[in-house]
C-alpha positions in Angstrom: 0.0 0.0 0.0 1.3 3.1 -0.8 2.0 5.3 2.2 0.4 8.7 2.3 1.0 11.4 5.3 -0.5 14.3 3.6 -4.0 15.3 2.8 -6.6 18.1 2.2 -10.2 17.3 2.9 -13.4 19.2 2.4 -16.1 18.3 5.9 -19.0 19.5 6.1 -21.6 19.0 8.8 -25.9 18.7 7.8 -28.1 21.3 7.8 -30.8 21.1 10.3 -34.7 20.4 9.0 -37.2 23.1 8.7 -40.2 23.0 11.0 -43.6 22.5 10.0 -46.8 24.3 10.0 -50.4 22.1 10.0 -53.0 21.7 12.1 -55.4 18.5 13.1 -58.0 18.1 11.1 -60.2 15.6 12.1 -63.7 14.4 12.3 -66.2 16.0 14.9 -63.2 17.8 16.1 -63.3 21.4 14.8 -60.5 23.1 16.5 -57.6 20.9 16.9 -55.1 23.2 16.9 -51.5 23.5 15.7 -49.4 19.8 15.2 -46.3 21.0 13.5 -43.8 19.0 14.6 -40.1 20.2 14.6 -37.0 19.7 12.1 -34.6 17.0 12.9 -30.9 17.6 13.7 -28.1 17.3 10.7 -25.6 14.9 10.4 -22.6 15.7 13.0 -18.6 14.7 11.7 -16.2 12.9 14.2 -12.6 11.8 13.8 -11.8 8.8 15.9 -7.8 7.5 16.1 -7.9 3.7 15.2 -4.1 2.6 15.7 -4.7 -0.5 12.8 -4.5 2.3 10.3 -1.0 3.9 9.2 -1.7 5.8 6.4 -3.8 8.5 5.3 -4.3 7.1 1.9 -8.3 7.1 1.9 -8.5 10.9 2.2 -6.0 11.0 -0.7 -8.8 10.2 -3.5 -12.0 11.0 -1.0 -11.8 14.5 -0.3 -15.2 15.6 -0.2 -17.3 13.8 3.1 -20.3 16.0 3.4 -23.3 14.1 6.3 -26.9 14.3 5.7 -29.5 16.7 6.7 -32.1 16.5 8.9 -35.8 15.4 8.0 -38.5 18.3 7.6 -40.9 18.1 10.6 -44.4 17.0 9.5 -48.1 17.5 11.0 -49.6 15.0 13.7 -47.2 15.8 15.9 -44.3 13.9 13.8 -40.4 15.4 14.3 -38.2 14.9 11.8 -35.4 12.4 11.9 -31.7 13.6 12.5 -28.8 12.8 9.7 -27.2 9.8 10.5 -23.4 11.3 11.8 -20.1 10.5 9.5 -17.0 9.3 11.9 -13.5 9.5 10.2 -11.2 6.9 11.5 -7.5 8.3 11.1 -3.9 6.9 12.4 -2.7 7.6 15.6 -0.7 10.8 15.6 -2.6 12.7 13.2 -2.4 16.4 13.2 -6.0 18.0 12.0 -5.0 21.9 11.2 -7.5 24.5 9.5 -6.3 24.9 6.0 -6.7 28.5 5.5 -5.4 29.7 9.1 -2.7 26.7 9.7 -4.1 26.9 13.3 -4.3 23.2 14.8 -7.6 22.2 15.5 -6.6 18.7 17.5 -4.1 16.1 17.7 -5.0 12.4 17.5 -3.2 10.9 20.5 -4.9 7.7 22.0 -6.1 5.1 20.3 -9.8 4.9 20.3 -9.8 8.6 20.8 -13.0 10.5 19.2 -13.6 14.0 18.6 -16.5 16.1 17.2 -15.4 18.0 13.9 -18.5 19.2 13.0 -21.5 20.0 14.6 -24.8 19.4 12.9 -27.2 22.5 12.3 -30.2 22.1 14.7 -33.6 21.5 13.6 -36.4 24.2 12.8 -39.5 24.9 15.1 -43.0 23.6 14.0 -45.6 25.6 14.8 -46.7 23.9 17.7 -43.5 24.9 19.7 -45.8 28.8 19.4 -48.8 27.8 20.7 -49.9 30.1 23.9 -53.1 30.8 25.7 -53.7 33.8 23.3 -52.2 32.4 20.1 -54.1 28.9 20.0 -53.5 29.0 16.1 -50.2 30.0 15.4 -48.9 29.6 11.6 -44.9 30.4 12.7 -42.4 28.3 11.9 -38.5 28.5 11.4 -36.1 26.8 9.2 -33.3 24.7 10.2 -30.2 25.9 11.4 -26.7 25.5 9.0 -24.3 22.7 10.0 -20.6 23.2 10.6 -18.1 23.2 7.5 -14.3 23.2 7.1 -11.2 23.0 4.8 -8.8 20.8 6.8 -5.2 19.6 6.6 -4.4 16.3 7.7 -0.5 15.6 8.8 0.4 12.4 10.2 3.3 12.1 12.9 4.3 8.9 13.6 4.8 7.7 17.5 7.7 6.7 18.3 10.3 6.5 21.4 12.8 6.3 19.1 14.2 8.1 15.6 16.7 6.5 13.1 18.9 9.2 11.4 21.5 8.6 8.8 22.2 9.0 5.1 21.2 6.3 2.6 22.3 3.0 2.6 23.8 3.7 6.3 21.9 0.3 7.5 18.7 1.9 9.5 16.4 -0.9 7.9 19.1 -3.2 9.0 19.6 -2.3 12.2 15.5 -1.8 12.9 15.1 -5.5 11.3 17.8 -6.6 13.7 16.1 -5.6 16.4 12.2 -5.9 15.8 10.0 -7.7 13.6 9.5 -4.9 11.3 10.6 -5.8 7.8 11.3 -3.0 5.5 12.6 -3.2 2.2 16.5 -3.5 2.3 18.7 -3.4 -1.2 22.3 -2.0 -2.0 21.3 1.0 -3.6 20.0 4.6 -2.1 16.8 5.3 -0.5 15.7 2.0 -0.5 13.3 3.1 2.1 10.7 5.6 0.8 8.3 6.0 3.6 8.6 5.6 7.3 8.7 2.4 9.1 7.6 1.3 13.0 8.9 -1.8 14.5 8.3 -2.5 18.5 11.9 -3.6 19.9 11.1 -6.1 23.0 14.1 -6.5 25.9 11.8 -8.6 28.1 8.4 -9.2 29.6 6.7 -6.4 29.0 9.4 -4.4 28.3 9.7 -2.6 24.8 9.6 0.4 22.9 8.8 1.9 19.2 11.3 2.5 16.9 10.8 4.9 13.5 13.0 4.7 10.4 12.6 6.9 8.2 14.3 7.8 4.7 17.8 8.8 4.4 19.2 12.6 3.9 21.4 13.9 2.4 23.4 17.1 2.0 21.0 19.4 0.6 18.1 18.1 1.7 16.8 21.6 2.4 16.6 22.2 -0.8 15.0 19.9 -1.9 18.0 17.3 -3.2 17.0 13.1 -2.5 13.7 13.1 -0.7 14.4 16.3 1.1 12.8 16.8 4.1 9.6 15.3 3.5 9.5 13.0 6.6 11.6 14.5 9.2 8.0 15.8 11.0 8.0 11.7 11.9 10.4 12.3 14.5 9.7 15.1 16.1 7.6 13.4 18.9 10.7 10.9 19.4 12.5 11.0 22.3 16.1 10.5 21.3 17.7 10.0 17.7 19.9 7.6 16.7 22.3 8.8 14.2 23.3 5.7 12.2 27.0 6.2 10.7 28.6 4.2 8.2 32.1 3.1 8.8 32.3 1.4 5.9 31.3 3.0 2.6 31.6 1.6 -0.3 33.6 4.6 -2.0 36.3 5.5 -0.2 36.7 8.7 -0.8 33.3 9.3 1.6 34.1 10.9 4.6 31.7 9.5 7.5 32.8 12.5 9.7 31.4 15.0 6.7 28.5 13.0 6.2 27.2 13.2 9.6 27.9 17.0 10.2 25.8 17.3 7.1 23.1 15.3 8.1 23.4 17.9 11.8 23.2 20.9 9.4 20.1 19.8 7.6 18.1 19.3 11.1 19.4 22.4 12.0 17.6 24.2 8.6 14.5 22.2 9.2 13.5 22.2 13.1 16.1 23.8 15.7 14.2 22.2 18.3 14.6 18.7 17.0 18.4 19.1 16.5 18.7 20.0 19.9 16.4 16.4 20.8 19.1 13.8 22.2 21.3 12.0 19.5 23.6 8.9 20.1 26.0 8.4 17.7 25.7 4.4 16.1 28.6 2.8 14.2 27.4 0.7 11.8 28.9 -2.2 9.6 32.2 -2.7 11.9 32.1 -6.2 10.8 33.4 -5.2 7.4 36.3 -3.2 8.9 39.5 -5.7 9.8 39.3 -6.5 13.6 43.2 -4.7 14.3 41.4 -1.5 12.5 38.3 -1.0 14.4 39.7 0.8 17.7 41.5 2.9 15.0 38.8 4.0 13.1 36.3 4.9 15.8 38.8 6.9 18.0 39.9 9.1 14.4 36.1 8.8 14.3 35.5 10.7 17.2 38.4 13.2 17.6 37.4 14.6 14.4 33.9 15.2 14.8 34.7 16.3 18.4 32.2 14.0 19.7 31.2 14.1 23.2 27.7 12.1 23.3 27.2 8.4 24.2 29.1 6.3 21.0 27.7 2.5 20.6 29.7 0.3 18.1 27.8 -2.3 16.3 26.8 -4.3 13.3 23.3 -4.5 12.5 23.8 -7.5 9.8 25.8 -9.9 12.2 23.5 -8.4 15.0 26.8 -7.5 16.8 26.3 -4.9 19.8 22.3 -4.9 18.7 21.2 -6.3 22.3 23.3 -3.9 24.3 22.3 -1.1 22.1 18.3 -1.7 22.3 19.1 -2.4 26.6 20.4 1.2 26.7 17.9 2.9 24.8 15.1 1.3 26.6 16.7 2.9 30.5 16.6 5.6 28.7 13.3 5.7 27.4 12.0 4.2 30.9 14.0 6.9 33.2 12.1 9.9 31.3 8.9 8.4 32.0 9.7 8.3 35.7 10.8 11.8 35.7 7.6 12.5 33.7 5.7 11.3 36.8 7.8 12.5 39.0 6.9 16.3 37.4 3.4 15.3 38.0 3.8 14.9 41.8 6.3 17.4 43.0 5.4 21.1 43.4 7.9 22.8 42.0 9.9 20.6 40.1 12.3 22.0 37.4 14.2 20.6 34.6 17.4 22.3 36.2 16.8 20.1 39.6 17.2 16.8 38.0 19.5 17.1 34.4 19.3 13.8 32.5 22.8 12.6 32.3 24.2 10.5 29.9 22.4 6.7 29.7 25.9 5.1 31.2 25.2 7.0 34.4 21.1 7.2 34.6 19.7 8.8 37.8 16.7 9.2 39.6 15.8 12.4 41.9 14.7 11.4 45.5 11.7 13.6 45.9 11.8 15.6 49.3 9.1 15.7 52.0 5.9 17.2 50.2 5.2 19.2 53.1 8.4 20.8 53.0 7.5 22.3 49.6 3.9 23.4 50.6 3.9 26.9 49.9 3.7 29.3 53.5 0.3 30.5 51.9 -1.2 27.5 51.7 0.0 26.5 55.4 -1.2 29.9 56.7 -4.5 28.4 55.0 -4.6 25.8 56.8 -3.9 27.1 60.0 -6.7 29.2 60.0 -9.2 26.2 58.7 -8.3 24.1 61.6 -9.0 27.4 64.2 -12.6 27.3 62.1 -12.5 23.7 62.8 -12.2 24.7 66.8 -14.6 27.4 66.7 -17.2 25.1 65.4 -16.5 22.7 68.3 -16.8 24.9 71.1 -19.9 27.0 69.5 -22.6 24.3 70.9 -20.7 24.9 74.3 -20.8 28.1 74.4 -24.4 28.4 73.5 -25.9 26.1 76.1 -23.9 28.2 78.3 -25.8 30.9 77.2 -28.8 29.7 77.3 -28.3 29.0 80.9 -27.7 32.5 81.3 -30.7 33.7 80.2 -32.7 31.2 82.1 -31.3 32.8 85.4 -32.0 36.5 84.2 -35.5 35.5 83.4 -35.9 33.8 87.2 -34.0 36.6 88.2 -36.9 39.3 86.8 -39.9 37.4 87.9 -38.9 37.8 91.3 -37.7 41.5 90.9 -41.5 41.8 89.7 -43.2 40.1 92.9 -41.0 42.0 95.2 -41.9 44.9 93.5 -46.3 44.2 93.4 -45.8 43.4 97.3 -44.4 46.2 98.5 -46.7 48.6 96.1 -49.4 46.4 97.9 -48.2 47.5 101.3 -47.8 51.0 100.4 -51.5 51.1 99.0 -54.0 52.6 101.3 -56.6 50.2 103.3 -59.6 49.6 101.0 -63.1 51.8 102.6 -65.0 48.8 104.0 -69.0 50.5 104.7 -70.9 49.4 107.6 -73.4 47.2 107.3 -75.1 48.2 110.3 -75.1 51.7 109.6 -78.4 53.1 109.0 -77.3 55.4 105.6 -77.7 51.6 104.1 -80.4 50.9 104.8 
């Protein structure tokens, strides 16, 4: 199958159905009133990542993927149906941008992953949605609403842990056969490999990682010479290049030290950010160069490209050095995911705390006590939660208290007010009591 990693695509979301406007009409029933049902919805366009597709091929030759619209309501009540939705299933690591702003609209990580592209115009009102205690016969209605449409750009990135970097015929399909059950195509003349290649390299139970080859450059690349630079996007999301170096041309008048300096000028040209990426350098086809020759040629090897990075010596065809080789990269690989998590956890974790050093030497930060990196805000917060906390306890206290109080007071002023009617009773004047016996009643 030819492999694609480029393509411009026309979606285009349904338009939403228009309401309707009727009314019942039925025997013995004069004044049904209004049963306009609404429009249905249009057609909505996801992507979804599906991880058993590696090319975008099918949007190569089918550019145009417009969904349906919605059904016009209808009388009796009836709504009408929604367009059926469109999903797009595209490879992991595809890059969705908007084709007349270059803005990127999302990034097709996960496998399985879906996301809505377009959104289907909503359906119309019937005239039923109008209906009111004063309006009982209302002939409004509204057409559907316009569904979503776009010009995309579809990029594909493959994912991978790690990059294979040389110039043609260096051995990367070799070296990635060597080591995983990829099988590109391998043949003694240039760019044998015209589009990029994934193999999974396992060093043990459940232990493995992804390895990308991709075509060879050469010295003018930017330019547009060989393939130019038409696949180097596939390892940008790598985490460290290995720059495959042959020892053993078949000219010899090829410098190895001038071809890879050339090959470190033409990532510079493309992406400064993924010639800065980490790079181990990888001798290849050592088992062509006599045995009392090899220490030679790698130590001129290295003095005059003034090398300094991690150097592994191999030979992908006899598989010499391949084991060690795929046991370093995969510490590697496995101590940046720990520090990933370990960014997650700490507070204020840095990149200048814990430098990755060479994968000889790999270390892992000890993380310090959390509390110790709690912010003096946030322990000021708590402080004053836990005195809240206290408050609250002793508030039931304090009222009972309280309502003892005014218990007493209340005792206290009923008596005041007894005191007080006695002794305004003893002050009073004695009542006139009249004679019975005295004749003026009689």
């Amino acid at each position: 199958m030819r492999f694609v990693d480029e393509a411009t695509i026309e979606v285009a979301a349904g338009d939403g159905g228009s309401g309707a406007a009727s009314f019942r009409r039925e025997k013995f029933i004069p004044f049904g009133g209004p049963d306009g049902g609404d429009g249905g919805r249009g057609g909505h366009i996801y992507v979804q990542a599906d991880r058993n597709i590696n090319t975008l091929i099918d949007y190569r030759y089918a550019r145009k993927h417009f969904a349906r619209n919605g059904e016009q309501g209808r009388g009796a009540d009836c709504f009408g149906a929604a367009g059926p939705d469109i999903t797009l299933r595209m490879p992991v690591g595809t890059i969705i941008r908007n084709f007349e702003t270059g803005e990127v609209i999302k990034e097709m990580i996960e496998h399985g992953e879906i996301y809505l592209l377009c959104k289907g115009g909503d359906g119309g009102f019937g005239n039923l949605r109008f209906k009111t205690a004063t309006n009982r016969a209302p002939k409004k209605k509204t057409p559907g609403w316009p569904g979503e449409s776009l010009k995309i750009k579809l990029e594909l990135r493959v994912l991978a842990d790690v990059g294979l970097l040389g110039m043609p015929n260096a051995g990367k399909s070799t070296l990635i056969t060597a080591v995983s059950n990829a099988r590109p195509k391998i043949a003694d003349y240039p760019f044998t490999t015209l589009h990029p290649n994934l193999g999974v390299v396992r060093v043990g139970p459940e232990k493995s990682f992804v390895m990308a080859d991709i075509p060879g450059l050469i010295e003018g690349a930017s330019e547009g010479a060989g393939l130019g630079h038409l696949f180097l996007r596939h390892l940008q999301r790598t985490r460290v290049l290995l720059h495959v170096v042959d020892m053993a041309p078949f000219d010899d008048e090829v410098d190895p030290v001038k071809q890879a300096k050339a090959i470190v000028n033409e990532l510079k040209k493309y992406d400064k950010a993924l010639a800065d990426k980490p790079r181990w350098m990888v001798l290849n086809k050592l088992d062509v160069v006599p045995p009392e020759e090899r220490a030679q040629r790698v130590a001129d090897f290295i003095k005059r490209y003034k090398w300094k990075g991690p150097v592994f010596e191999i030979s992908a065809l006899s598989h010499e050095g391949c084991e060690h080789l795929a046991l370093k990269i995969y510490e590697f690989v496995a101590s940046l995911q720990e520090h990933h998590e370990d960014r997650d956890i700490r507070f204020d974790f840095t990149e200048e705390d814990a430098p990755l050093s060479l994968p000889t030497a790999l270390t892992v930060m000890d993380l310090p006590d959390l509390e110790s990196l709690v912010p003096a805000k946030k322990v000021s917060a708590k402080k004053a939660a836990a005195k809240k906390a206290t408050a609250a306890k002793k508030a039931p206290a304090n009222k009972v208290a309280a309502k003892k109080v005014a218990a007493k007071k209340v005792v206290a002023k009923k008596a005041a007010a007894k005191k007080a009617s006695a002794k305004k009773t003893a002050e009073a004047p004695e009542a006139y009591v009249p004679d019975v016996d005295d004749p003026r009643f009689r």
